[in-house]
NUDO-118956 format. One line per field, with one value per residue (C-alpha): residue in three letters; x negated, y negated, z negated. Coordinates in steps of 0.25 Angstrom, whole numbers. Layout:
code = [Ala,...]
c1 = [X,...]
c2 = [Y,...]
c3 = [Z,...]
END
This chain:
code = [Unk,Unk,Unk,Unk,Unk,Unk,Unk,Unk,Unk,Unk,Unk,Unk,Unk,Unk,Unk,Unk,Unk,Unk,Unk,Unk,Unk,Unk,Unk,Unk,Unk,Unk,Unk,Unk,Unk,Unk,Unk,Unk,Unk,Unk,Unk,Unk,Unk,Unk,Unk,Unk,Unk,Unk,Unk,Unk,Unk,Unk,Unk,Unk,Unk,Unk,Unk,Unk,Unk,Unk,Unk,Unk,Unk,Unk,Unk,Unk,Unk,Unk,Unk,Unk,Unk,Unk,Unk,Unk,Unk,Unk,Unk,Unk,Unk,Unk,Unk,Unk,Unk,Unk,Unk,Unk,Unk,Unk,Unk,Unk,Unk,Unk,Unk,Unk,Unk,Unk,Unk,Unk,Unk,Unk,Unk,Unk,Unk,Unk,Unk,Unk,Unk,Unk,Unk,Unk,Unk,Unk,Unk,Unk,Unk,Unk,Unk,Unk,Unk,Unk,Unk,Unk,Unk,Unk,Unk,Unk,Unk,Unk,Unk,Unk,Unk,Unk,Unk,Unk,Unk,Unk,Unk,Unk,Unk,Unk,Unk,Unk,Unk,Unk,Unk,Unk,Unk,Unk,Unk,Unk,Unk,Unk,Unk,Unk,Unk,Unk,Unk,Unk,Unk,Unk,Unk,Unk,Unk,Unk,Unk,Unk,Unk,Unk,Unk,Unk,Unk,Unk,Unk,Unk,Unk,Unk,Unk,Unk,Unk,Unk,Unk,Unk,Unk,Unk,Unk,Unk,Unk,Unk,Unk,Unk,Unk,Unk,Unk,Unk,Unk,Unk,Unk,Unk,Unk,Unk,Unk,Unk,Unk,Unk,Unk,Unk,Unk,Unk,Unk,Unk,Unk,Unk,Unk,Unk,Unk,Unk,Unk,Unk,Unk,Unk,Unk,Unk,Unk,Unk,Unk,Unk,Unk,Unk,Unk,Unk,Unk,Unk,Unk,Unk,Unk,Unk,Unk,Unk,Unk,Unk,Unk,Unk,Unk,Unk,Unk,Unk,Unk,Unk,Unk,Unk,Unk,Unk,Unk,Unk,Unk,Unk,Unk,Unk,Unk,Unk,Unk,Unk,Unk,Unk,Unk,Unk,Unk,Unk,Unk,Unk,Unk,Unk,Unk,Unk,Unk,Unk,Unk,Unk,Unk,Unk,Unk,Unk,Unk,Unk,Unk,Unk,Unk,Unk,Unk,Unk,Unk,Unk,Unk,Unk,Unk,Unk,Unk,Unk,Unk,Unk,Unk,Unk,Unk,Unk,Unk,Unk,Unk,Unk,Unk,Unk,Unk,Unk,Unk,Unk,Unk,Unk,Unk,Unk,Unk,Unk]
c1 = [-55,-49,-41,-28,-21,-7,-6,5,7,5,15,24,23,25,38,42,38,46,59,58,62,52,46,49,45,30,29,28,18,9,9,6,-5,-10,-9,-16,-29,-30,-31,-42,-57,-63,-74,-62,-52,-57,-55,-43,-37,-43,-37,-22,-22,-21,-7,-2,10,16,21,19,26,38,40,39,51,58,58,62,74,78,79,82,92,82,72,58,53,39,37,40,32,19,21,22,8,1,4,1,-13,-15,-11,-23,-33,-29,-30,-47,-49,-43,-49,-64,-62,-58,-66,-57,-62,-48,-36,-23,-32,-44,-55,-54,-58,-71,-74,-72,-79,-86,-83,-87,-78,-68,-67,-67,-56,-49,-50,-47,-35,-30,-34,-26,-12,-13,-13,-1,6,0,12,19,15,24,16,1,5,9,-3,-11,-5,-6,-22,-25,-15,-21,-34,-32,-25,-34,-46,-35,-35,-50,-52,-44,-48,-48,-40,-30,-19,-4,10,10,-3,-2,11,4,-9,2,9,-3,-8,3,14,8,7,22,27,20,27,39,37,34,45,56,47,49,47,60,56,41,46,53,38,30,37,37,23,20,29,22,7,14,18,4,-2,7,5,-10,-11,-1,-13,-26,-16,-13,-28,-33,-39,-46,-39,-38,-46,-37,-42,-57,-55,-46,-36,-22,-10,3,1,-12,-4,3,-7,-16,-6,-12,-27,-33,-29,-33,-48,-49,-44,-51,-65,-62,-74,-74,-70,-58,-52,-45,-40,-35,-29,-19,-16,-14,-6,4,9,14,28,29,24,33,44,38,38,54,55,47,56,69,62,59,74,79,72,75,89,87,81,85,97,95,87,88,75,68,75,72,58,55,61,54,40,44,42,30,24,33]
c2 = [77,72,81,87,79,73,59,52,40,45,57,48,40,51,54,39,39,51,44,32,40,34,48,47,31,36,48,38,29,40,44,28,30,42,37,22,32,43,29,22,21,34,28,24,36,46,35,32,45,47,34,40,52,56,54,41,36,27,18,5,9,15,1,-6,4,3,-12,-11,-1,-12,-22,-15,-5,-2,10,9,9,9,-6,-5,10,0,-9,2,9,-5,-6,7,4,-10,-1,8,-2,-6,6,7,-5,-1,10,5,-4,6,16,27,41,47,41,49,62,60,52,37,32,25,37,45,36,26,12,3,14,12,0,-2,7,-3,-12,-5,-1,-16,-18,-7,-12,-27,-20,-10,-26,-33,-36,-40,-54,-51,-38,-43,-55,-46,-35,-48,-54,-40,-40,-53,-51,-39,-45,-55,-45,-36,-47,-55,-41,-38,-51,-50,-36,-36,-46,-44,-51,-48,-42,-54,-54,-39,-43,-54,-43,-31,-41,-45,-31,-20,-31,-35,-24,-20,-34,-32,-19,-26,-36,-27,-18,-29,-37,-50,-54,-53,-41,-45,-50,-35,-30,-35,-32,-16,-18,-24,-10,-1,-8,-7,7,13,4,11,27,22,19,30,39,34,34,51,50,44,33,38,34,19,14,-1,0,2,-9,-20,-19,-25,-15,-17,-9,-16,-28,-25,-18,-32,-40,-33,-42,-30,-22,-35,-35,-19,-22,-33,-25,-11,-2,13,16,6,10,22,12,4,13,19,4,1,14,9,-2,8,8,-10,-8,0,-9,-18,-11,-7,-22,-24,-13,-20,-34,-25,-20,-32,-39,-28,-31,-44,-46,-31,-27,-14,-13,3,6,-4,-1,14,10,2,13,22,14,13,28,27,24,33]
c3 = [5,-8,-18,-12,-25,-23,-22,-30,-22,-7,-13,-17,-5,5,-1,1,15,17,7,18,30,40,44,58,60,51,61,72,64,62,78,80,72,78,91,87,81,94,103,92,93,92,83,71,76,66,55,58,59,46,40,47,49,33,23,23,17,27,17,24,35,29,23,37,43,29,31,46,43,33,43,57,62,73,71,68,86,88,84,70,71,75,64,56,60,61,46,43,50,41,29,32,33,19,14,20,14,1,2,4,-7,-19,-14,-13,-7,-3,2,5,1,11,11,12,25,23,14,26,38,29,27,38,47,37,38,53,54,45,55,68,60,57,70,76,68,72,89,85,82,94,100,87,82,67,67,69,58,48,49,48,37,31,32,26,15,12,12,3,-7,-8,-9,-21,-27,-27,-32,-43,-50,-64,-68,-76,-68,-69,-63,-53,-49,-47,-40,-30,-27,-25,-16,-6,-6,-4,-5,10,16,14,18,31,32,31,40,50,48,50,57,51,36,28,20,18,2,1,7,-3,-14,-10,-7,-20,-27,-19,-24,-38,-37,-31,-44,-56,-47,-48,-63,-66,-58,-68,-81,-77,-74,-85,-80,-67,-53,-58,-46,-46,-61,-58,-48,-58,-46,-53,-53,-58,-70,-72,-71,-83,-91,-92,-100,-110,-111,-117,-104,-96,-102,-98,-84,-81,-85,-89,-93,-89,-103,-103,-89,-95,-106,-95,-87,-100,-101,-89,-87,-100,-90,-81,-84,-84,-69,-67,-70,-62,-50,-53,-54,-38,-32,-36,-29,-15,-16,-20,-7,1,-1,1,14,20,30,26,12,11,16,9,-7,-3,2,-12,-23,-15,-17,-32,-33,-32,-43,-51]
END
């Protein structure tokens, strides 16, 4: 087991959770999803339960009953609960994936999934799990087009963002990567929580502050430790304070190739740009808000829902 140390953005993310006033409607996702891994093949059901059983913050769903409250003056009945698992299901298989790729040992403080049951297992459950969210939607065409569009975007993003590691891009490109990458899987929450497409612009633009956020806690983390948990930094991964650091070409020569000896360096500079991403990401909130009241009957749970996010890179 991993460190009993407290997580900063799972910490902070709980205590948003619980701010959004979702505890019942999550109570009954997590039975959903209890109930989908007793009925699962026995072969992947230990995978499964370790990939659910475990902390998770819900975040995705939380969005998907904000969006409906904001739009409906009916509860949240066991349809828009379905939804809400099937997308908490695509989020985990994400999170494998991701996982696998940056090689990461612990996840939520236990060991990673493929570090657990090695990767080919890993990887299957992946796609029992995908597979597992497309049935929950069976008989909901919107549903099933959504989780689809999901995949592919997410595909692509993350193949746009591998591809373009270690250039030193800038604000727009972060923007455009943060977009297809969180940015779609909060548009799909909100499609399927109004279960049509009017706040999929408001979506995206929470995605894309939430990506932001989790980017200034991260470098915040390596800066407090000196230059060690700078895992998007070993990889040239673009973050928004990144994004701002390489307008300087001497801190665009480090990024694009830094030795050993110049990734503390790069870190401390990178680390001085803290305070214009934050600005920036003041400047994304007012946007969702602003769209929020825009396109919603009843903005209130989406404007609380996005100065709540906003903590939590603070």
């Amino acid at each position: 087991m991993a460190p009993a140390l407290p997580d900063r953005e799972l910490l902070k993310s709980d205590d948003i959770v619980r701010a959004e006033g979702f505890e019942a409607e999550l109570e009954k996702l997590k039975g959903n999803l209890a109930n989908w891994i007793d009925g699962a093949d026995q072969e992947l059901k230990p995978l499964l339960e370790w990939q659910f059983l475990g902390r998770s913050k819900y975040f995705r769903p939380v969005t998907l009953f904000a969006c409906h409250q904001a739009v409906s003056q009916e509860g949240h009945d066991d349809e828009v609960i379905r939804r809400a698992v099937a997308v908490e299901m695509m989020h985990n298989v994400s999170l494998i994936v991701d996982d696998i790729l940056d090689r990461s040992r612990y996840r939520r403080g236990i060991l990673t999934l493929h570090c657990r049951f090695g990767h080919l297992p890993a990887l299957m459950a992946s796609g029992f799990i995908a597979a597992g969210a497309f049935e929950l939607c069976r008989s909901y065409p919107f549903g099933i087009e959504r989780l689809a569009e999901l995949l592919k975007r997410l595909a692509a993003a993350e193949a746009l963002q591998w591809r373009l590691r270690r250039q030193p891009l800038g604000v727009e490109d972060w923007r455009h990567i943060a977009g297809e990458d969180t940015g779609t899987m909060f548009e799909v929450c909100a499609c399927l929580g109004t279960g049509d497409q009017r706040l999929r612009t408001y979506g995206r633009l929470l995605g894309m502050l939430y990506h932001g956020c989790d980017d200034v806690g991260d470098t915040r983390g390596a800066v407090a430790l000196g230059g060690g948990g700078d895992q998007d930094l070993r990889d040239g991964i673009l973050t928004l304070p990144a994004a701002f650091a390489i307008r300087d070409p001497e801190v665009a020569i480090l990024f694009a190739n830094p030795t050993e000896t110049d990734r503390k360096v790069l870190v401390s500079k990178i680390g001085a740009a803290l305070e214009e991403a934050e600005r920036y990401l003041d400047q994304l909130a007012e946007e969702a808000e602003s769209e929020a009241k825009r396109m919603a009957p009843n903005p209130e749970p989406l404007i609380k829902l996005v100065r709540n996010t906003r903590r939590l890179s603070m």
